[in-house]
PAKEKE-31442 format. One record per residue: y, z, x of N, C-alpha, C in turn; residue in one letter. Coordinates in steps of 0.001 Angstrom, whole numbers, plus 500000, padded with zeros to 6 digits. Example, Ala and Ser with C-alpha at 12.3 -4.5 7.8 and 13.67 -1.06 7.14 Angstrom:
BEGIN
494310507800513190495500507800512300496700507800513200A;497750507080512850498940507140513670500030507870512900S;
This chain:
BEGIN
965895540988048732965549541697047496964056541511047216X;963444542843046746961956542775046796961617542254045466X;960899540992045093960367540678044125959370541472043105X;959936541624041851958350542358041262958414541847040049X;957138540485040620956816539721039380956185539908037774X;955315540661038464955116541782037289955667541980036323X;956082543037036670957803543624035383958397542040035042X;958870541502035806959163540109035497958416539118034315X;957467538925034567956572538348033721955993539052032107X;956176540226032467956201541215031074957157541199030563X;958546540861031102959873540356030365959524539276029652X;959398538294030516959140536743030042958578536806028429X;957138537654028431956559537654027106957165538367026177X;958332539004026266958916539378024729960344538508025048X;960642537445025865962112536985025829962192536163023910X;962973536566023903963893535942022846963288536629021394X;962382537582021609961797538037020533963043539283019799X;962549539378018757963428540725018247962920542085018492X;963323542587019541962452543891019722963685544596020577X;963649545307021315964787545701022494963593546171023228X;963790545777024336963585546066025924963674547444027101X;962783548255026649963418549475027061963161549977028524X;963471549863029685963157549705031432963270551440030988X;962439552117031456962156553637031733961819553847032710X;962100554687033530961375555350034597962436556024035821X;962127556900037002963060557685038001964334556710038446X;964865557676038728966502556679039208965475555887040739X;966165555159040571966652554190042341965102553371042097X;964216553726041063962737553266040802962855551320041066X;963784550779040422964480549803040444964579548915039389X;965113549733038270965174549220037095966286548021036955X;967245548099037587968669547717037605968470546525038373X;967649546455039539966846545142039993966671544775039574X;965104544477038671964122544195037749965527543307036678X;966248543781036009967059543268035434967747542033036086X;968320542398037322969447541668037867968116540081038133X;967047540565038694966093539025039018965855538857037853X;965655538846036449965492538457035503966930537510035003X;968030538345035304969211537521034912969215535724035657X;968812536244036991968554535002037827967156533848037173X;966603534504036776965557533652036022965891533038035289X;967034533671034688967331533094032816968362532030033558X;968865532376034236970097531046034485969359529926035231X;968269530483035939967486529094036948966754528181035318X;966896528994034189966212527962033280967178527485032644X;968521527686032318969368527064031690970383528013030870X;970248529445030935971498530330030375972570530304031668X;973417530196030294974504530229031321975720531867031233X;976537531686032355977088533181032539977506533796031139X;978081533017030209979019533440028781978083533552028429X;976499534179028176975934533914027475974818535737027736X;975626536366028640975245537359029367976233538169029575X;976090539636029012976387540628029050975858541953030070X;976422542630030927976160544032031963977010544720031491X;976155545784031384977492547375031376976735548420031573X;977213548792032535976030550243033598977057551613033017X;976753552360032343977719553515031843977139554588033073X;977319554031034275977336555224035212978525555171036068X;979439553224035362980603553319036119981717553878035514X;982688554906035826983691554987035133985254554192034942X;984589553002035229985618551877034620985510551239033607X;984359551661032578984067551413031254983850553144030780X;984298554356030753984094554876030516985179555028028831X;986207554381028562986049553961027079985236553257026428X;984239552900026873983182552254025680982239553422025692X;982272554933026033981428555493025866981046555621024524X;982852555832023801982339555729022301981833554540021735X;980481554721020769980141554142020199980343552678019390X;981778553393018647982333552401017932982812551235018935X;983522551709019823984646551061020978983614549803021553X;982061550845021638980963549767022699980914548467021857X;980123549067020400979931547889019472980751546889019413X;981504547067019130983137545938018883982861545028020276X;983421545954021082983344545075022537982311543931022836X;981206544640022602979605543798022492979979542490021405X;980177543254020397979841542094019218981629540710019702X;982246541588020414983307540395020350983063539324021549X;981949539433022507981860538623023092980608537843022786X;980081537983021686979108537354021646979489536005021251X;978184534883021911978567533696021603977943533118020184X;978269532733018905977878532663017848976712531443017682X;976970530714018561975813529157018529974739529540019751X;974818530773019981973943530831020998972925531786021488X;971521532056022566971153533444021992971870533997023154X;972196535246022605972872536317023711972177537371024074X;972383537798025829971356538327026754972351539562026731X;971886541114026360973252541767026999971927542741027298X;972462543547028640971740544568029311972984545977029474X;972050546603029011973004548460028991972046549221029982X;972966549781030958972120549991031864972685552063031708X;971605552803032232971403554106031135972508554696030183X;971972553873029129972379553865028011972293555157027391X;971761556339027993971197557511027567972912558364027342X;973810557667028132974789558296028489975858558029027662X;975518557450026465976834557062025130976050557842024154X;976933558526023929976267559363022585976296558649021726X;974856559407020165974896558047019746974620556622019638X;973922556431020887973516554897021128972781554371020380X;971743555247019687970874553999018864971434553291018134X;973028554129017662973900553091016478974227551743016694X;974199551852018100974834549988018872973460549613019000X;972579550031019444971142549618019364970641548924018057X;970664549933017006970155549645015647970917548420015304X;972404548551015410973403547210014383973103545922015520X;973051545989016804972719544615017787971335544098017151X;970087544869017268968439544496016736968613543768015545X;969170543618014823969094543057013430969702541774013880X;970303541185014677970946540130014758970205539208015507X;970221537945014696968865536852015687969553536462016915X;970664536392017648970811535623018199971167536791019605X;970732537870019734971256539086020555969523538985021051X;969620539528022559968190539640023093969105540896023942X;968087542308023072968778543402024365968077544319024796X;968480543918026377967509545168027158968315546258027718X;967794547397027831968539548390028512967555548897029323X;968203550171030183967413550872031221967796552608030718X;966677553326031152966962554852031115966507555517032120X;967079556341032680966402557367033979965780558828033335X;965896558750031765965056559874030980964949559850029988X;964019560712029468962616560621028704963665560647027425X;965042561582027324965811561669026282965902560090025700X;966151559018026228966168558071025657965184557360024586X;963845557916024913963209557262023762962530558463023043X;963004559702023143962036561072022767962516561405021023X;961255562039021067961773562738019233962310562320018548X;963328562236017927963991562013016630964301560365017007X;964901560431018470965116559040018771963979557914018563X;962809558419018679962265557633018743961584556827017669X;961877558133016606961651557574015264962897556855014450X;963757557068015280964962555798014727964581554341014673X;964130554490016223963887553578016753962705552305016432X;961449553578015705960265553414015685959948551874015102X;959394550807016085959017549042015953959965548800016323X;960591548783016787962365547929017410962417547797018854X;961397548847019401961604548609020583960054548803021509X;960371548487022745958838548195023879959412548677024706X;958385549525025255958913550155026709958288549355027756X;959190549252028645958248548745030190958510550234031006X;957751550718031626957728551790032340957929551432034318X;958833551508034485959600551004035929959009552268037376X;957820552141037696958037553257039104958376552097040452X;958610553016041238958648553018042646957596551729042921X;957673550986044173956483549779044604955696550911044718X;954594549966044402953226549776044702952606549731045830X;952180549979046289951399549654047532951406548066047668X;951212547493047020950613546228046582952239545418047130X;953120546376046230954258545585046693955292545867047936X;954686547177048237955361547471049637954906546719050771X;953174546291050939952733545983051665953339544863052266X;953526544404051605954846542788052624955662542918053082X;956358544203052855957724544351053857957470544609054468X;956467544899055240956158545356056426955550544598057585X;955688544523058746954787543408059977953699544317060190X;952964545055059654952081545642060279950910545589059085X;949813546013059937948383545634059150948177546520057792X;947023546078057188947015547634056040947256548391056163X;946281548856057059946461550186057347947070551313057996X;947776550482058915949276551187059143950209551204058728X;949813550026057182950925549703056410950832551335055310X;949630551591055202949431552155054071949527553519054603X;949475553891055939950134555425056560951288555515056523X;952855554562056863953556554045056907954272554774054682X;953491553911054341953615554267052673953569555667052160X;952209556445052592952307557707052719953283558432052678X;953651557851054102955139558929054667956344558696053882X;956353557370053432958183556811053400958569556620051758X;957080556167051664956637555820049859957948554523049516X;957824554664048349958052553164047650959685553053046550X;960240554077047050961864553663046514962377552370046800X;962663551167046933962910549949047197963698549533048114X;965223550387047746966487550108048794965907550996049940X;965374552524049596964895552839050950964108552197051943X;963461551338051191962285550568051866963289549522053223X;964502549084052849965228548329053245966141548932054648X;965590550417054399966680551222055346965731551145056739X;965924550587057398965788550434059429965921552038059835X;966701552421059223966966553745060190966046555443059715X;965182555798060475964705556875059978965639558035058762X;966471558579059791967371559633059427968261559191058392X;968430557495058098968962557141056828968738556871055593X;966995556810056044966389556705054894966069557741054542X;966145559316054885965850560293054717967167561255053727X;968201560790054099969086561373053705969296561177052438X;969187559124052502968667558392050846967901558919049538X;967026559413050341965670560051049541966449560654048876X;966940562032049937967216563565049505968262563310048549X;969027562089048545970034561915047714969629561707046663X;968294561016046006967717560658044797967157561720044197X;966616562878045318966160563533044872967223564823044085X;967844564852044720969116565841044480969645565881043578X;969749564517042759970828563379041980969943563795040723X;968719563468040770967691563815039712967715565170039235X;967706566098040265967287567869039913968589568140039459X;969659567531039753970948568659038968971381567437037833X;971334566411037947971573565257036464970953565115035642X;969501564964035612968562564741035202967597565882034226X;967541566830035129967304568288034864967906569148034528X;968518569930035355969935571035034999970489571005034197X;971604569138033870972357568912032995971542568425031910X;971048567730031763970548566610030658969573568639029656X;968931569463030545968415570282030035969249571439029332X;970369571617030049971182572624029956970460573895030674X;970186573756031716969314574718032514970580574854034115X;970230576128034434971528576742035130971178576733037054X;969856577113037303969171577709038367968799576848039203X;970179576109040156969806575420041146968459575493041948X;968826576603042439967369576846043475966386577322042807X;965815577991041787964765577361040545964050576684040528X;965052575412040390964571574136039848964102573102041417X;964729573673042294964655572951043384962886573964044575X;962968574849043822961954575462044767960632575128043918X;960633574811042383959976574314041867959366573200041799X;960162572476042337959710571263042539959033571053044323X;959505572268044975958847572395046637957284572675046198X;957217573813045084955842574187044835955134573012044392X;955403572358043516954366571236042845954102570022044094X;955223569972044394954635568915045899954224569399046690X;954064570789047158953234571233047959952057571397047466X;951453572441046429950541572439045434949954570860044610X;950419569699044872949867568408044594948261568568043797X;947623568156042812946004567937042762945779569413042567X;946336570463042331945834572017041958946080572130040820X;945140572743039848945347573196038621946503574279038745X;947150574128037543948032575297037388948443575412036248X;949149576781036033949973576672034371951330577559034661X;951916577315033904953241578037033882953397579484033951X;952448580337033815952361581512034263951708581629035730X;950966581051036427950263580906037068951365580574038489X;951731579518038258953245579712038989954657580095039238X;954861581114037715955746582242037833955469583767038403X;954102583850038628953714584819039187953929584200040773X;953882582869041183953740582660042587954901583109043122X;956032582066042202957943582250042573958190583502042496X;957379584372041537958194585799041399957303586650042941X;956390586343043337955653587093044517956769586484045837X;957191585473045478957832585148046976959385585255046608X;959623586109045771960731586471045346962057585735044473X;961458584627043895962131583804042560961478584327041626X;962338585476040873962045586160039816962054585360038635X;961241585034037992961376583725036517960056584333035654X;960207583578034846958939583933033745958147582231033624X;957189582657032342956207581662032760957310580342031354X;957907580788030520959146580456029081959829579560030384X;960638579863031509961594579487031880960642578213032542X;959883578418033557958607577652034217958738576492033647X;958278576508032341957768575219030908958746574705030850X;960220574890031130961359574318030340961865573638031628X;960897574326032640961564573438033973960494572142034271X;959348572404034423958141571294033870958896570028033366X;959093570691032195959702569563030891960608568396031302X;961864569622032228962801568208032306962523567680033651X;961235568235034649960678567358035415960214566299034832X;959145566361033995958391565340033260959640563791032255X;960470564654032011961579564029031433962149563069032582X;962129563828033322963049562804034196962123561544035330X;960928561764035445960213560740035760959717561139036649X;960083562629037472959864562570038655958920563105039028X;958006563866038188956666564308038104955784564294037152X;954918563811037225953530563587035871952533564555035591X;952305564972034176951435565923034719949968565224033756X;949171565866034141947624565070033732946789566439033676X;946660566237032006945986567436031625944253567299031571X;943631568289031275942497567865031487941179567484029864X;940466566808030126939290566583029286937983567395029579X;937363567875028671936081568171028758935140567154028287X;934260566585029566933590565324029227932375565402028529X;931409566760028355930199567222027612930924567236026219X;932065568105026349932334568784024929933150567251023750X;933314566384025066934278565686024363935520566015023703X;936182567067024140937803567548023328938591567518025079X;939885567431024246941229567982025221941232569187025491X;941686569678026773942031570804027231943499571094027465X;944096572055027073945414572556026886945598573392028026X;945179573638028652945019575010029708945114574542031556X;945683574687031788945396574355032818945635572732033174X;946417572176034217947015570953034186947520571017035795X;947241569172036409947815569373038104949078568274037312X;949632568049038508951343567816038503951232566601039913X;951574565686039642951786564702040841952941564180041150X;953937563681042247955062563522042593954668562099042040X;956475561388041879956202559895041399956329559245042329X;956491559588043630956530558881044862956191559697045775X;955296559060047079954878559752048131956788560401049028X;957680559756048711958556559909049597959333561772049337X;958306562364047893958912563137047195958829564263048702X;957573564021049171957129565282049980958417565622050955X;958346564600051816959152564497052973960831565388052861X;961577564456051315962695564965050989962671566625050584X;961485567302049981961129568142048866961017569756050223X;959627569173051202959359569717052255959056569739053633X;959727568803053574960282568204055218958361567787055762X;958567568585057200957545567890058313956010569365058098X;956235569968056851955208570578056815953607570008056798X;952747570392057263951337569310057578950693569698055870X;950956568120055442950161567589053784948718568102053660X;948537568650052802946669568620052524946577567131052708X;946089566051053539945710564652053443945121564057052317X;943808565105051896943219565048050484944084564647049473X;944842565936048895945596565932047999947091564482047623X;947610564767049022948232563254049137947750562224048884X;946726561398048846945757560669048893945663560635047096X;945109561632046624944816561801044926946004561402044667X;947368561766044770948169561715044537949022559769044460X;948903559255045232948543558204045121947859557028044337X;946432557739044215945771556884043471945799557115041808X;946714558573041749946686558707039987948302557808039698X;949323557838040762949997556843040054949891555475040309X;948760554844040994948272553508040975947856553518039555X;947503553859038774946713553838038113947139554317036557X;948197554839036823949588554698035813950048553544035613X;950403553274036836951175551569037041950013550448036205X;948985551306036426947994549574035705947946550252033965X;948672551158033500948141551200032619947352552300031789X;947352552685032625945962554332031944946578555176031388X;945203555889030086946033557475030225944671557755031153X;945193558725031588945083559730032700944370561042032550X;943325562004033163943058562909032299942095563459033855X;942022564993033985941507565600035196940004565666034009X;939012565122034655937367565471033723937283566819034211X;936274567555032816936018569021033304934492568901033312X;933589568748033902931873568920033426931365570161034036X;931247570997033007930522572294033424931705573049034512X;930957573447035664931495573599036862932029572774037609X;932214571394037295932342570646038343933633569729037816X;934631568867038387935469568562038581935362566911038858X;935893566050037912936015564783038093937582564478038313X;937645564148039097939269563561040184940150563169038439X;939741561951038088940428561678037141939357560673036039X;939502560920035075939217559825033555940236559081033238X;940023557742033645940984556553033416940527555691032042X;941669556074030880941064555285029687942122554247029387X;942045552672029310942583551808028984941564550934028096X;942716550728026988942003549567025808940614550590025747X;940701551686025454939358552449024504937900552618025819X;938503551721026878937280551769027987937482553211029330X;936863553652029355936764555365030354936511553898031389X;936957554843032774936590554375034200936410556205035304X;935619556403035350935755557711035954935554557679037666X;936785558306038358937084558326039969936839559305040859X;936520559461041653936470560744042402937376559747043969X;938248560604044271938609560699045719938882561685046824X;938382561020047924938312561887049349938397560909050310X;939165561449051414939359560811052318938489559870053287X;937206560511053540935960560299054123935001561076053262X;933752559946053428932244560815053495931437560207054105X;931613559629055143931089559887056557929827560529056596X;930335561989056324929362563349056448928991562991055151X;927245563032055035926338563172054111926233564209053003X;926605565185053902926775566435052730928186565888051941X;929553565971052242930533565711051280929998564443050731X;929618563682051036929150562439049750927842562598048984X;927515563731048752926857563987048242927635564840046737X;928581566002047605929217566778047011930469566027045901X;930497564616046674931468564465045423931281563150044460X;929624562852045036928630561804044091928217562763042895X;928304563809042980927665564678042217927721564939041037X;929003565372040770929217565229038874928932563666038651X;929787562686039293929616561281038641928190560897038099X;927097561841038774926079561336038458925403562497037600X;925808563187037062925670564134035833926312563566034146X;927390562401034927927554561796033369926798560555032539X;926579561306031599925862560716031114925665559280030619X;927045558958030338927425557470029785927400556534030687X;927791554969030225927444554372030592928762553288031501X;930092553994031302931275553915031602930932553849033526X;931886553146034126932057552538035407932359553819036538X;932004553703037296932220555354037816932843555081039558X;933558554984039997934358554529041170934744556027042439X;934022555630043638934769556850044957935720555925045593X;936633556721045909937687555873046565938081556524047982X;937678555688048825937883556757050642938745555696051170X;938535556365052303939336555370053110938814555191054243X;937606555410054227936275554700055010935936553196054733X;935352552456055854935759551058055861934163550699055016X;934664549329054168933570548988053346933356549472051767X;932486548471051343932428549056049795930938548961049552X;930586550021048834929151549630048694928631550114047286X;927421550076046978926991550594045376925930551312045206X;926009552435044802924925553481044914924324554220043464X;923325552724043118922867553435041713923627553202040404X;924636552798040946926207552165039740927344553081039924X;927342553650040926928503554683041487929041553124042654X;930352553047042429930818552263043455931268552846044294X;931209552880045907932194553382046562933050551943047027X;934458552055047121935514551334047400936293552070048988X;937104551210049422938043550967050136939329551536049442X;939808552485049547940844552970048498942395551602049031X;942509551469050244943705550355050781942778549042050372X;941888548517050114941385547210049492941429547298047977X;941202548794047318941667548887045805942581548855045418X;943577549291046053945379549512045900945864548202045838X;945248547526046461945763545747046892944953544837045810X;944327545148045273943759544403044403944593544123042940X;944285543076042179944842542648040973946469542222041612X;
């Protein structure tokens, strides 16, 4: 079992507090892990089994506690009264109603509860203002580079081609067999577009939703908008509008399995509404999505480094300056970090071409190229990096 101390240690700092625990993010991401090594933590310090509660409502051998009332009771009758109690609901999204067992457990000192969700329905809109101070999200993706890199006997950098291809689902990571880990994928992926999407949306159009999601992983790092790619589906003969497009977006974005990162204007200083790229939440999306078609390398690559960079934390934002195009604006704790990536610049002219805006901005914010050319060096206060020595870092 792959360790991820991390998530681990961000548990640690709200244990025993009054808050609830909310694990978010794509199925198979490994939320349900993350939990299960935490349970092992709590007992290597001194909880013991009666003192710990599981209930995954994806099995249907608890499918009477869906109701509400039935869950509560159950919960509250095993609790131990002299003691604090650990209970984990694992997607909880799936009891109607849940904040009610949520809300009446939070008030009680001696209950510590975490749950997991595979969508956005769980903490969105109305819910969330039920909810609003009661609860902390930890946001759960796929390993890291950082954390894939050990399962593997091979060096970085075949570790990190290797990653590319297979990406960072966990149990897949575990699968020996090509064609089994492939099938795995397609199964997560599958599991997501008609559960996640279809149903959770009330949206009808298998192949829709499934060719939609071929376009955005193929299209990776391209601006686009919802008309923009209903004109594509309707030219290659998926007749849709740009209304239906948005509502399919949505319960992508809902369901974890694609991010989208809208853009900033860095002169004007405002948000841009218009125009937005779309990134898979795992490299493994391609493979399952569009088999052995040859990747823009580029684009794969961006793709990558905008959800590194999720994982640490950022919002996220495509820079607009003038004519020119900044990869991404990384703002954490109020501080900009601005990136440009490409594979190589080797060639003088492309490192020139994509030193170029960075050095049109004006401020005084950290400005980072990320290749995958060997070495790091500093040009003027433009860093260039090692994008497999950045990934591995922290």
């Amino acid at each position: 079992m792959i360790s991820r101390d991390s998530y681990l240690d961000k548990l640690d700092d709200v244990r025993n507090k009054q808050i609830i625990k909310a694990l978010t993010g794509v199925r198979r991401s490994g939320k349900s892990t993350i939990l299960q090594l935490y349970q092992d933590r709590l007992k290597n310090e001194g909880v013991v089994d009666e003192q710990i509660q599981n209930l995954n409502f994806e099995d249907l051998g608890i499918s009477n506690l869906l109701d509400y009332h039935k869950l509560y009771d159950y919960l509250q009758s095993h609790l131990l009264p002299d003691k604090m109690n650990y209970i984990f609901l694992y997607e909880i999204q799936n009891v109607p109603h849940f904040e009610k067992v949520l809300d009446s457990l939070f008030i009680k000192r001696n209950v510590d509860l975490y749950v997991t969700g595979s969508n956005a329905f769980m903490l969105s809109g109305e819910l969330a203002t039920l909810l609003s101070g009661r609860y902390i999200e930890l946001h759960v993706f796929p390993l890291s580079f950082k954390e894939f890199y050990p399962t593997t006997n091979q060096g970085k950098d075949l570790a990190f081609e290797s990653y590319l291809d297979y990406g960072g689902f966990p149990f897949a990571v575990s699968l020996g067999n090509t064609e089994t880990y492939h099938e795995y994928v397609d199964g997560i992926v599958n599991t997501v577009l008609i559960k996640d999407v279809l149903t959770r949306k009330k949206l009808t159009n298998a192949t829709l939703v499934r060719e939609l999601a071929q376009f955005l992983t193929d299209t990776t790092g391209n601006l686009v908008t919802p008309k923009k790619i209903a004109d594509v589906l309707t030219h290659h003969g998926m007749k849709t509008s740009a209304a239906t497009v948005s509502s399919y977006l949505d319960g992508f974005i809902d369901a974890y399995l694609f991010y989208r990162c809208n853009r900033y204007d860095i002169s004007g200083k405002k948000y841009l509404t218009v125009n937005s790229k779309y990134y898979p939440v795992d490299p493994a999306l391609r493979q399952a999505l569009i088999g052995t078609k040859r990747p823009n390398f580029g684009s794969r690559l961006e793709a990558v480094v905008y959800m590194e960079l999720k994982r640490r934390g950022n919002e996220i934002y495509v820079g607009n300056l003038g004519n020119r195009e900044i990869d991404f604006i990384a703002v954490k704790n109020g501080v900009k970090t601005y990136y440009q990536v490409s594979l190589s610049v080797k060639n003088e002219k492309t490192y020139q071409r994509e030193v170029r805006g960075l050095r049109e901005i004006k401020d005084n914010f950290r400005k980072v190229l990320l290749t995958e050319d060997p070495g790091n060096y500093n040009d003027n206060g433009i860093e260039q990096k090692n994008v497999v020595d950045w990934l591995l870092e922290k």
